[in-house]
C-alpha positions in Angstrom: 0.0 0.0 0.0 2.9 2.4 0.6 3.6 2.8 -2.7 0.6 3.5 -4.2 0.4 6.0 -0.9 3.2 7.8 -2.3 2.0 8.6 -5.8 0.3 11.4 -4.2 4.1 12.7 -2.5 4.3 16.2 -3.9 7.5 16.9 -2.0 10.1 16.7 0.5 11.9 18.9 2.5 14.4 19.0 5.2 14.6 22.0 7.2 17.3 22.6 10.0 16.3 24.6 13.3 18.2 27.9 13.2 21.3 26.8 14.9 22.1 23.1 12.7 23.0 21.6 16.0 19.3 22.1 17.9 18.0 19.9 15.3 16.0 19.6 12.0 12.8 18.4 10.6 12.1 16.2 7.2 8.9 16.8 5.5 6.5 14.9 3.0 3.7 17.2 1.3 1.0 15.0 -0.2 -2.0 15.7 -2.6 -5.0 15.2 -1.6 -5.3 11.4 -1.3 -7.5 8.6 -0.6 -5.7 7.0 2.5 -4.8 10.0 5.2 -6.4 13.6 5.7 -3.1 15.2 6.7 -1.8 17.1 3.5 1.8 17.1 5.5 3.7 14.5 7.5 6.7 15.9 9.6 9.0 14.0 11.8 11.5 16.6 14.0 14.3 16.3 16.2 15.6 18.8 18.5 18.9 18.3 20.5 19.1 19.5 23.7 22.6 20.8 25.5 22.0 17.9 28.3 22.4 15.1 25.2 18.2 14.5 25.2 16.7 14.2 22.0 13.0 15.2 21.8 11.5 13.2 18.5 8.0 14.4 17.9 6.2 12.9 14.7 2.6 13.4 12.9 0.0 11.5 14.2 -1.5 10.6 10.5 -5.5 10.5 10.3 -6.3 7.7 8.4 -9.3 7.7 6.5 -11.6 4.8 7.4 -10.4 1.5 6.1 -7.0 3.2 4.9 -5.0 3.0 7.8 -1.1 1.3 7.1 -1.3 -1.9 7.8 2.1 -1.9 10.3 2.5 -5.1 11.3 -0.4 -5.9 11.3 -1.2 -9.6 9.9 -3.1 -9.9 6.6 -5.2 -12.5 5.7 -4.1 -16.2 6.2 -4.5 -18.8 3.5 -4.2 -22.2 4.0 -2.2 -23.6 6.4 0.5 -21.0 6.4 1.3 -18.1 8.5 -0.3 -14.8 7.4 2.2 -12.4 6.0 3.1 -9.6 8.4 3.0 -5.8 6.0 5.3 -3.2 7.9 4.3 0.3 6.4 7.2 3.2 6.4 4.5 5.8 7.2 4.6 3.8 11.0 8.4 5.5 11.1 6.8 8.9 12.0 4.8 7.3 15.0 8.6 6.1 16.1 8.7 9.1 19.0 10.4 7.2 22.1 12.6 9.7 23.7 16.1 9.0 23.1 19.8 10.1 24.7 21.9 11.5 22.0 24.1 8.5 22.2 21.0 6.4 21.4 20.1 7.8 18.6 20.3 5.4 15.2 17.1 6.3 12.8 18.5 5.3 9.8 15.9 6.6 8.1 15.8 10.0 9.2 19.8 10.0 8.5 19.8 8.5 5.3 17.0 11.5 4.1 18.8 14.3 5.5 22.9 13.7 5.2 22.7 11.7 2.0 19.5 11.8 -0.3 18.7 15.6 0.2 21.7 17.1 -0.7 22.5 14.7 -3.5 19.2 13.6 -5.2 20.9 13.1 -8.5 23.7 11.3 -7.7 21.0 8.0 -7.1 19.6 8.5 -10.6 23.0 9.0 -12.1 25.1 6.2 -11.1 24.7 2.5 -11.7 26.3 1.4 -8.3 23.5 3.5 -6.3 20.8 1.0 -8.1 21.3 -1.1 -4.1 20.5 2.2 -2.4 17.2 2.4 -4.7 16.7 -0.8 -4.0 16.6 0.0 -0.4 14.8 2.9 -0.5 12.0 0.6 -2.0 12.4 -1.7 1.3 10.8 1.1 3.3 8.2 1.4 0.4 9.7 4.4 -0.7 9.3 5.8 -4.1 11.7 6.9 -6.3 9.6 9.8 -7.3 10.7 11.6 -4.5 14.3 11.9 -5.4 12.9 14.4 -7.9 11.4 16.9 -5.8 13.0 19.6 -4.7 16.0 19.2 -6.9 
């Protein structure tokens, strides 16, 4: 479902606090869409001087029967285990409070050190076709990688 979800993206941003080392925030805009109301999902960090890390995240209003699966199992058939769906848009519900030295949201670091600054470079080279690849693990779309070039 995620990727039908994000053919309504119609960008991304990533926006840093004033001072870069209080924090930052990444931002989807959507269209309007079928599956949420929200028109823009933010996840933000801010970095405190004591080392705490507040993480705050949109709640997303799903519309009725739209909500991200997220674990969640789907429908068994047969004999076998149902297959468990995780959903990237669960990642902005991810808000546990963490020490600085905790922090590890890959997610969060890949968007804003590597694929913001240098959208191009994974649509230009062959060897970043495994870093597409993974982008499309957390149901990402390419299409983002073109907005806000």
């Amino acid at each position: 479902m995620d990727i039908s979800i994000f053919r309504h993206l119609d960008s991304l941003g990533v926006e840093d606090q004033k001072d870069v080392k209080m924090g930052y925030s990444i931002m989807f805009s959507f269209n309007e869409n079928p599956y949420f109301e929200d028109r823009k999902l933010e996840k933000t960090y801010t970095f405190f001087e004591d080392g705490a890390i507040k993480i705050t995240g949109t709640t997303i209003k799903w519309k009725d029967g739209s909500g991200a699966s997220n674990g969640v199992n789907g429908e068994k058939k047969g004999k076998k285990r149902p297959l468990t769906e995780d959903s990237f848009f669960s990642w902005f519900g991810e808000t546990d409070q963490k020490d600085i030295t905790e922090l590890h949201d890959e997610v969060a670091e890949i968007i804003k050190e590597d694929l913001w600054p240098n959208p191009l470079k994974y649509f230009n080279n062959v060897i970043s076709f495994a870093f597409v690849l993974y982008l499309f693990t957390y149901s990402l779309s390419p299409f983002i990688l073109f907005f806000n070039c």
